[in-house]
N, CA, C and O atoms as a DFTB+ gen file, in Angstrom:
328 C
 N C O
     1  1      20.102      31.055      73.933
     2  2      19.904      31.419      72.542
     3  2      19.272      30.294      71.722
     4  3      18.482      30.534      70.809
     5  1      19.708      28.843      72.134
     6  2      18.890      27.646      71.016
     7  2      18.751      27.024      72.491
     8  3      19.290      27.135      73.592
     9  1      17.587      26.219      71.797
    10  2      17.230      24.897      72.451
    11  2      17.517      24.025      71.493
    12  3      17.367      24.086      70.273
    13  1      18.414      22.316      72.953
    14  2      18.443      21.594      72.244
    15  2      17.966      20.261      72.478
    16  3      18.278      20.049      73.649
    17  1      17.433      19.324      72.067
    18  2      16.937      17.681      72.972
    19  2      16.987      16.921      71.777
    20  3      16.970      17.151      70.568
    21  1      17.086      15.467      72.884
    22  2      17.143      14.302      72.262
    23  2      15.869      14.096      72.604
    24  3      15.308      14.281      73.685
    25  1      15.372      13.605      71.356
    26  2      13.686      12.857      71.871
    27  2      13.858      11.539      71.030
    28  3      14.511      11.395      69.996
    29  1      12.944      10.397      71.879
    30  2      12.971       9.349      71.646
    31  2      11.543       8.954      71.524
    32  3      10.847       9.364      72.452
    33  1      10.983       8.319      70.686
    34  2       9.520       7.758      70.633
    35  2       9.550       6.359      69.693
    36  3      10.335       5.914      68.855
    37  1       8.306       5.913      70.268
    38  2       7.867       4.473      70.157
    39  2       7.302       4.279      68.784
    40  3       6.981       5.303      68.181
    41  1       7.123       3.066      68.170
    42  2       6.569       3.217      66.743
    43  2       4.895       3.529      66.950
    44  3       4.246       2.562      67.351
    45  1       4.389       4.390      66.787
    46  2       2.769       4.679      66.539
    47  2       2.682       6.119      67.819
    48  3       1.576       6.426      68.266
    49  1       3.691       6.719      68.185
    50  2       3.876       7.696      68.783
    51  2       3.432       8.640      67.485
    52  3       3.768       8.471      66.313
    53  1       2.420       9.876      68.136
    54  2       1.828      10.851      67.068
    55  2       2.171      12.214      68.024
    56  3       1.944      12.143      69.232
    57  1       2.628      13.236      67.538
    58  2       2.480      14.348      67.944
    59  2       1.612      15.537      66.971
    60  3       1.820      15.804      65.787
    61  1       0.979      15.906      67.540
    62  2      -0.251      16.997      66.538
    63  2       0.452      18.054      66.169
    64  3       1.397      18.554      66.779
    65  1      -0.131      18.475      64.919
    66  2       0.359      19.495      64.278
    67  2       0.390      20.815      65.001
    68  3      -0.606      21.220      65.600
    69  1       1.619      21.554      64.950
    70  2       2.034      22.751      65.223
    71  2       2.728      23.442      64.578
    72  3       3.068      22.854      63.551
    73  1       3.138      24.451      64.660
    74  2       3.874      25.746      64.285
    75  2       4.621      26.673      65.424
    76  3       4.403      26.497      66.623
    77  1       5.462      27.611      64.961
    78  2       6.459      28.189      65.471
    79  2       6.124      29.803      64.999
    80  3       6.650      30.148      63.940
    81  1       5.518      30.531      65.517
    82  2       5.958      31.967      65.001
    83  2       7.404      32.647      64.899
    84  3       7.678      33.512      64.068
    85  1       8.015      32.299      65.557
    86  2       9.538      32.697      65.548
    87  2      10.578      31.801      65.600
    88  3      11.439      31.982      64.740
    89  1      10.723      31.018      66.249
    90  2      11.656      29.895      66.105
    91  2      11.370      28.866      65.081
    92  3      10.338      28.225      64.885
    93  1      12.839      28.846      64.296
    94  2      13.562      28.028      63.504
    95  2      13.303      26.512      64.079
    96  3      13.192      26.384      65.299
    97  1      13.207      25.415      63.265
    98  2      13.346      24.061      64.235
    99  2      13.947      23.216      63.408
   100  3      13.442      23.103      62.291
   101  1      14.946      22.557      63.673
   102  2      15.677      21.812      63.165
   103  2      15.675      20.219      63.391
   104  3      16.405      19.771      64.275
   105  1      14.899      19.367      62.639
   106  2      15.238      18.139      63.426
   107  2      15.975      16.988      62.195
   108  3      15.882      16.925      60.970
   109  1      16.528      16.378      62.963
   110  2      17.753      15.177      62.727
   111  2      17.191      13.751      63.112
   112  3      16.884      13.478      64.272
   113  1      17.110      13.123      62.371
   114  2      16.608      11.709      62.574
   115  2      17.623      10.913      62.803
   116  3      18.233      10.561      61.793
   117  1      18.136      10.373      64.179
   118  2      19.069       9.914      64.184
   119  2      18.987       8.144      64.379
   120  3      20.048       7.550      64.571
   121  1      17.886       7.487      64.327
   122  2      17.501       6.581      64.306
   123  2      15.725       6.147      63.719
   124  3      14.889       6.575      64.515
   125  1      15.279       5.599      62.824
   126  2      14.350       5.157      62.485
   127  2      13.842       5.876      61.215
   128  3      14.437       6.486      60.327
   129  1      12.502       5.590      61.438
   130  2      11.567       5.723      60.420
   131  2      10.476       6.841      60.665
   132  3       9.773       6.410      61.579
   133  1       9.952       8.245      60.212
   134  2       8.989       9.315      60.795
   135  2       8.316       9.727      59.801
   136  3       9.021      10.052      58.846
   137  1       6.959       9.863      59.626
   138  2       6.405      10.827      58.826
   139  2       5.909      11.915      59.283
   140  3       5.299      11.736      60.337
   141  1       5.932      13.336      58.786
   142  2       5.566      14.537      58.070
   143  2       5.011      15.100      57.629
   144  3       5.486      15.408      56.536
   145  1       3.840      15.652      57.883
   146  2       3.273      16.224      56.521
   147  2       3.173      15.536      55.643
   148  3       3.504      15.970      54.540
   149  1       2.662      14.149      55.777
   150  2       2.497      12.774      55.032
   151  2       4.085      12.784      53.603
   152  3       4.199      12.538      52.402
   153  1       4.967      13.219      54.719
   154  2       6.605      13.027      53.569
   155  2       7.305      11.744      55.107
   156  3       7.237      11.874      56.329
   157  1       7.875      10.691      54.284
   158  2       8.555      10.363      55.428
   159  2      10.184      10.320      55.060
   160  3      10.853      10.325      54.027
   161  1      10.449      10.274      56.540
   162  2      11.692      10.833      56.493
   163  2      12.589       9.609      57.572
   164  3      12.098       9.065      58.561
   165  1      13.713       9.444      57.143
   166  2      14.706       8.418      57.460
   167  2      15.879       8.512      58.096
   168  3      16.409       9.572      57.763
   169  1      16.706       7.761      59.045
   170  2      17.879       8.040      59.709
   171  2      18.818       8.613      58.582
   172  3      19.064       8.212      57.445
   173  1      19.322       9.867      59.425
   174  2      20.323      10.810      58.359
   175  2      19.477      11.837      58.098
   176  3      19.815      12.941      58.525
   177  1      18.302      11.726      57.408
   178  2      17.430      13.570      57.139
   179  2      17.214      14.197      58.025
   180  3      16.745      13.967      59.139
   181  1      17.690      15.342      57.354
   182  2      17.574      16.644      58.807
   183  2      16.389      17.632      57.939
   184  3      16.379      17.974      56.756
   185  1      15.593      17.870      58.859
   186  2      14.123      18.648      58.337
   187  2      14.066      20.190      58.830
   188  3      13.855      20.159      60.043
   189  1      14.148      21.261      58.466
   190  2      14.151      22.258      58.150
   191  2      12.907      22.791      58.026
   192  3      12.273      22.802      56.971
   193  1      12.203      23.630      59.990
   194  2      11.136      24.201      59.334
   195  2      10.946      25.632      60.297
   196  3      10.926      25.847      61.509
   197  1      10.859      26.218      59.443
   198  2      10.881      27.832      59.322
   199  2       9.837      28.219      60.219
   200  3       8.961      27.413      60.533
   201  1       9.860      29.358      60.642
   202  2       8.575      29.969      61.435
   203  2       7.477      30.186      60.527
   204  3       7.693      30.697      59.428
   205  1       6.229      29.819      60.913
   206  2       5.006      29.321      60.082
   207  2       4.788      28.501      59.715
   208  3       3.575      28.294      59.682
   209  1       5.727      27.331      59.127
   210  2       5.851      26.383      58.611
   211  2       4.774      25.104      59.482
   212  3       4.870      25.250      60.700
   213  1       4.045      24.216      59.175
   214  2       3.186      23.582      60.048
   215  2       3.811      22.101      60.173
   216  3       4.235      21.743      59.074
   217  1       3.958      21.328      60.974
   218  2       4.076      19.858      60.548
   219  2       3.135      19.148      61.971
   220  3       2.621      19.663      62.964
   221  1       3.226      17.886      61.517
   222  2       3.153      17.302      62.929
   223  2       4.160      16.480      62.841
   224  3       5.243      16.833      62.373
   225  1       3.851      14.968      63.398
   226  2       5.092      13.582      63.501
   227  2       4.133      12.641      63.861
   228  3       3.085      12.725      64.501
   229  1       4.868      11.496      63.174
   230  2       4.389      10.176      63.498
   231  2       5.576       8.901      63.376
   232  3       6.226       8.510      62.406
   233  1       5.549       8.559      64.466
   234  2       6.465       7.330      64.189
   235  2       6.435       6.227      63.574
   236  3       6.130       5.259      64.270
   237  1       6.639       6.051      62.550
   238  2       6.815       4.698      61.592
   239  2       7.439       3.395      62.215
   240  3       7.120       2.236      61.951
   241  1       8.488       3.875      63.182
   242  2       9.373       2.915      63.949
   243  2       9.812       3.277      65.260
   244  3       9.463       4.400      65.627
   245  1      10.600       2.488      66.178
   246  2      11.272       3.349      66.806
   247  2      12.069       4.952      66.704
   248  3      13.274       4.838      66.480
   249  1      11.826       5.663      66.768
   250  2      12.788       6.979      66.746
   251  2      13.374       7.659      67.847
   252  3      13.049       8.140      68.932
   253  1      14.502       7.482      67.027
   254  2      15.292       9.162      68.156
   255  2      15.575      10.032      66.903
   256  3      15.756       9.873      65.696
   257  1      15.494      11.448      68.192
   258  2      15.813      12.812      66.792
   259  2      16.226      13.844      67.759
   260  3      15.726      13.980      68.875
   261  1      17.150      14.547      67.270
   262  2      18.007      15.127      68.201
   263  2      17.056      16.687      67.653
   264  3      16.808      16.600      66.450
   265  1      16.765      17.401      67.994
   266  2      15.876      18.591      67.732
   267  2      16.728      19.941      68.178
   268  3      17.143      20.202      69.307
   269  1      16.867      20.714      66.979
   270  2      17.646      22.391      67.700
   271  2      16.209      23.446      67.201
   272  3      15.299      23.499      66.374
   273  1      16.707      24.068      68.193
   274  2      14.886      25.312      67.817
   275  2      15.781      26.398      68.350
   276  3      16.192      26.460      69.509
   277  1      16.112      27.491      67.100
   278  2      16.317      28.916      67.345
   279  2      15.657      29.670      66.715
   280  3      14.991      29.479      65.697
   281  1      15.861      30.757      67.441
   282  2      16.328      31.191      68.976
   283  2      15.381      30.570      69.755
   284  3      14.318      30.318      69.188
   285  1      15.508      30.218      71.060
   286  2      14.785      29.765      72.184
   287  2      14.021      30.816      72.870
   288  3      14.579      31.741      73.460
   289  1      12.683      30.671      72.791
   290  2      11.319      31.315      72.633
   291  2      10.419      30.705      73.510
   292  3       9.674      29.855      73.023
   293  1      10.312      31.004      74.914
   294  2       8.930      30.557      75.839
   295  2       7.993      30.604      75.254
   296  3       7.779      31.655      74.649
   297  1       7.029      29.530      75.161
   298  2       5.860      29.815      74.675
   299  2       5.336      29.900      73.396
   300  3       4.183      30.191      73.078
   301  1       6.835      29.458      72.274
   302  2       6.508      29.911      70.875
   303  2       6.308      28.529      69.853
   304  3       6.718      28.350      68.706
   305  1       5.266      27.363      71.029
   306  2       4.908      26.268      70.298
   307  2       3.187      26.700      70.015
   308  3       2.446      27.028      70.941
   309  1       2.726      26.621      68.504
   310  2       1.277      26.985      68.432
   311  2       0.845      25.430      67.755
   312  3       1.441      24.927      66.803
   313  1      -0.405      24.760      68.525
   314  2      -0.781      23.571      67.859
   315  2      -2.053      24.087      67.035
   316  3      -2.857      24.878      67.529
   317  1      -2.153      23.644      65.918
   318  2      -2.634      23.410      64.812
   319  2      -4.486      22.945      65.521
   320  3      -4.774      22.003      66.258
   321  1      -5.673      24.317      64.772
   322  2      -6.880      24.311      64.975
   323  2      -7.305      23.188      64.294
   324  3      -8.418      22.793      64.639
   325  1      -6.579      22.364      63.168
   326  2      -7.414      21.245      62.643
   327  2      -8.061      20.073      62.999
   328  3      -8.679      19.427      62.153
């Protein structure tokens, strides 16, 4: 029903923008520094993004972020034509 992971990345780690048609994604910064959708975000914020919703990531610092995505959906990562 959810997926859940710990992900860990390096400072200047980039992941490209995507979206979710159906799954919810929840992520928790449980260590460092990340930006957003040029918002950055800090150990303790939990980010909230809805199906459609676009972001990418970039590491400011070391990070870990514990990530929940419901419901768990094969296939329901779409990366961003930009």
């Amino acid at each position: 029903d959810i997926e859940i992971a710990v992900k860990y990345y390096d400072c200047g780690d980039y992941e490209e923008s995507h979206t979710h048609k159906i799954a919810t994604e929840l992520t928790v910064l449980i260590e460092g520094e990340a930006k957003m959708n040029d918002t950055i975000f800090r150990k303790g914020d939990i980010i909230t993004l809805l199906p459609g919703d676009e972001t990418d990531f970039y590491a400011l610092s070391k990070v870990t972020t514990v990530v929940v995505k419901y419901p768990s959906v094969k296939n329901d990562k779409y990366i961003s034509e930009k």
